[in-house]
Every structure is written in structure tokens, then in C-alpha cells.
Steps between C-alpha positions, in 0.01 A plus 500: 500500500162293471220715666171320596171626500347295733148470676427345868362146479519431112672280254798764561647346806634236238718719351660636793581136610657383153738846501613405893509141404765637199674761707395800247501822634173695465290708655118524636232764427216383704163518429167446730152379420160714516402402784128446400554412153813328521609598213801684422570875547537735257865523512536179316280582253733749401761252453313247343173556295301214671659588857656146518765387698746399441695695273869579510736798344848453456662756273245615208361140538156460620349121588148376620332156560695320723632206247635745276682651762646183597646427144628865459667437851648109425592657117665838634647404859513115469343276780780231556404196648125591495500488064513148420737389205354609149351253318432282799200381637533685810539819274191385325289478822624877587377632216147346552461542843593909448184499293290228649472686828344843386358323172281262626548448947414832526170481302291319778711614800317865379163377443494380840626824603225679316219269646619497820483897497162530289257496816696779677405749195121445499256677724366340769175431284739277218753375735280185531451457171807585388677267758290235389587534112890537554495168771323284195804659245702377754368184565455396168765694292811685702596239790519196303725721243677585797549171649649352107787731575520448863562122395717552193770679740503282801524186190794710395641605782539132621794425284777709562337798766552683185310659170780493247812234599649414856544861637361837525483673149275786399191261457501480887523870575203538174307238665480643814257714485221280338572284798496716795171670337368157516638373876319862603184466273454116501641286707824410239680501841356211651692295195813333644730561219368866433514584860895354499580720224366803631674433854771476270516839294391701820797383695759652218652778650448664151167455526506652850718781338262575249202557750668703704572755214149438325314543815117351546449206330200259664578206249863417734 
């Protein structure tokens, strides 16, 4: 049995969806965010060192990071129609869109976070300074970083309605994240082909499944 350590609103909710979308059984341990800090409890901490989520047990195994997971899961359980043929190009795609999406979309997708959020920690003295310096990093730096990516998927969605072949594979569920981060953060959703494939994924009764079990998650 697969048991998921899994905090509200976070990458996490991915995992959930890929073991409904395979028809794994598993169970939850839920775990909420400070809520001042956001950050997660101390619980988690004491399954992880860095308190990250997600991580999953099954026997004396222990996984983080969420692309590691998914590998351990495709290369233990299988994943059927949503691992492309090895050696194809489709396959190929998988493997870089498993890395792409916490290796380099999540990079700006943060730093907008982090500006965004910068103001509300200064005193009321600094705020206007403060909000001043992180709207120039924004301006200048973060949003057009932001936008490359924004682009890049809605190119790339345009082709099939995929990431990696004709159908759903684990790119999609990977990829999800990165792009409902950026359809709540900035504006991805306003992209036709972005905004088809999220319709898309949130209409999967697995991916209905898996909220119901994970709980909140603001990115659906």
C-alpha cells in the first residue's frame, strides 16, 4: 500500500491524480498549512527533513520530489497507456517534460510568488518602498520570464492538446501544476489552448477523485 504525505494546495495534488488516474490503491495522510506562514507544519518535517510534500512510503521505501515519485510509480506499478513506447519520441518528451516542469517553469512561477508577497512583510514605513522595488523586478525581470513559458506551452499545446504524444501521459499530470500556478498567478488562462487543456484534465473523473481525497487545493 502507497501512503501519501500530502499538503493542501501544493504540487501534491499531482500525485493523488496520477495514482486515481492508474487505479493504485493508497492512502492519504493530510497535512495543513500555517496559516500565517504558510508553510508546512511540523508534522512533515518529521517525515521529511525540508518538510516537503510530496513524499510517499510504501513498504521500507521512502520517495520525495514529485518527478522521482512519478518514475518510482511508472517503474514499480506501471502506468499503461499514459508511458509512451520506449525509445520513442513520445517517451522522449515524458522524460523532459517530468523535469522541465519543476526544473525550470517553476523557477519564475516562484519569483512572482515571492514578489507578489514581499510588500505584505514590510512595515507600513517600507511597504512603499518595498512595493516599489519588487514591481520594477517584476517589470523588468519575473513577468517577461513568465510570459516565455506562458508562450512555449500554449505553442505546444497547439499540436496535439498534449505535452508528450496524442493522449494523456504523465507529462500532462507533471505539467499541471506549472500551469494552473500560472492561470491563478498570471493570466496563463486567458490562452486558448492552455485554457482547453485545463478544462480538459479538470473534467477527468480521476482528477475529481483525487480532490476529493486530497482536500483544499485553490490551483483546480
Amino acid at each position: 500500500m502507497i501512503t501519501v504525505h500530502h499538503l493542501e494546495n501544493s504540487r501534491s495534488q499531482r500525485v493523488l491524480w496520477l495514482l486515481e488516474e492508474l487505479g493504485l490503491d493508497y492512502e492519504v495522510k493530510r497535512y495543513e498549512r500555517d496559516p500565517e506562514t504558510l508553510l508546512a507544519p511540523k508534522a512533515l518535517y518529521d517525515i521529511h527533513p525540508l518538510g516537503k510534500s510530496p513524499v510517499i512510503a510504501e513498504g521500507d521505501v521512502t520517495i520525495a520530489e514529485t518527478g522521482a515519485i512519478f518514475e518510482y510509480i511508472r517503474d514499480t506499478h506501471g502506468a499503461g497507456e499514459m508511458m509512451p513506447e520506449a525509445g520513442t519520441q513520445a517517451a522522449r518528451d515524458v522524460t523532459y517534460w517530468l523535469h522541465y516542469a519543476e526544473g525550470s517553469a517553476m523557477n519564475p512561477l516562484l519569483l512572482k510568488l515571492v514578489f507578489t508577497r514581499l510588500p505584505l512583510g514590510a512595515s507600513a514605513l517600507m511597504r512603499p518602498l518595498v512595493k516599489g522595488v519588487a514591481a520594477k523586478a517584476m517589470q523588468a525581470f519575473v513577468d517577461p520570464r513568465v510570459k516565455e513559458h506562458v508562450d512555449y506551452w500554449e505553442a505546444h499545446l497547439q499540436t496535439t492538446g498534449w505535452f508528450a504524444g496524442s493522449q494523456l501521459s504523465l507529462a500532462d499530470i507533471m505539467m499541471s501544476f506549472p500551469l494552473e500556478a500560472a492561470a491563478a498567478r498570471a493570466g496563463a488562462g486567458e490562452r486558448a489552448a492552455i485554457a482547453d487543456f485545463l478544462k480538459r484534465i479538470h473534467a477527468r473523473p480521476a482528477y475529481q477523485r483525487a480532490l476529493e481525497k486530497g482536500g483544499p487545493y485553490a490551483y483546480a
